[in-house]
C-alpha positions, -999 to 999 in steps of 0.1 A, spaced: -258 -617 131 -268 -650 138 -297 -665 116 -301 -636 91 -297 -637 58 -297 -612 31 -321 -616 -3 -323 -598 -34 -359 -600 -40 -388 -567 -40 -384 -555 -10 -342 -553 -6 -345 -562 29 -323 -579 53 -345 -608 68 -343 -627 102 -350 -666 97 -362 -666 135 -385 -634 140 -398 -632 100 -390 -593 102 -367 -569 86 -336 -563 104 -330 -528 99 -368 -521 117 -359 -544 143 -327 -528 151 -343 -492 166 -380 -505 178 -378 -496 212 -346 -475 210 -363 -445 231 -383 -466 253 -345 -482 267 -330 -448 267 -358 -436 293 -351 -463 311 -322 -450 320 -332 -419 348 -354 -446 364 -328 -468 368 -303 -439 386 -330 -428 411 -335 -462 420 -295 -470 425 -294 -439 443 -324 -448 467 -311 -483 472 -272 -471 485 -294 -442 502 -314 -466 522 -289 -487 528 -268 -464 543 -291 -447 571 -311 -481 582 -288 -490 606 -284 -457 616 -326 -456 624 -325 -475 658 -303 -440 672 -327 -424 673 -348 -441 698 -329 -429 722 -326 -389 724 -289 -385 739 -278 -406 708 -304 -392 685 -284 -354 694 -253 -368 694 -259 -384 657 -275 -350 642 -248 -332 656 -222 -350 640 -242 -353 605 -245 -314 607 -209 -316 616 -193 -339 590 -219 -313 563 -201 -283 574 -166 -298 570 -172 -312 538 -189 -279 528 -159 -256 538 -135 -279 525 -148 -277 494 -148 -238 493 -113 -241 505 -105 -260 472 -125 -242 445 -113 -210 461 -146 -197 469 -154 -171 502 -156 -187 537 -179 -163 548 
């Protein structure tokens, strides 16, 4: 590590020269904090591509011949994914 130092003296610890704390408690402070960072961090990517995705799509439905057209070929591109995917894992159709 870069500015530490081990000493021998009361306390056997390993010393930083920058922060004047032991190393070994400043290797795990805040450990759990980061980790629940972590869930926070996947809804958020997940929002962003989400809205991302369907803004452009917004304006559609202003109009309601392209606002049907648009559900109907959501719905539709759901139900192929959905029954090719029971297709492949073997699963009922019905």
């Amino acid at each position: 590590m870069i500015g530490a130092a081990c000493c021998q003296s009361k306390q056997h610890y390993c010393y930083s020269k920058i922060l004047k704390k032991p190393l070994e408690k400043d290797m795990f402070d805040g450990f759990w904090d980061n980790v629940s960072r972590y869930p926070r961090y996947l809804v958020t990517i997940i929002l962003g591509i989400a809205i991302n995705t369907f803004a452009p799509l917004a304006p559609l439905f202003k109009n309601p011949f392209s606002a049907i057209a648009l559900i109907s070929l959501l719905f539709g591109v759901f139900v192929f994914i959905a029954f090719t995917l029971r297709a492949m894992l073997g699963l009922s159709t019905v």
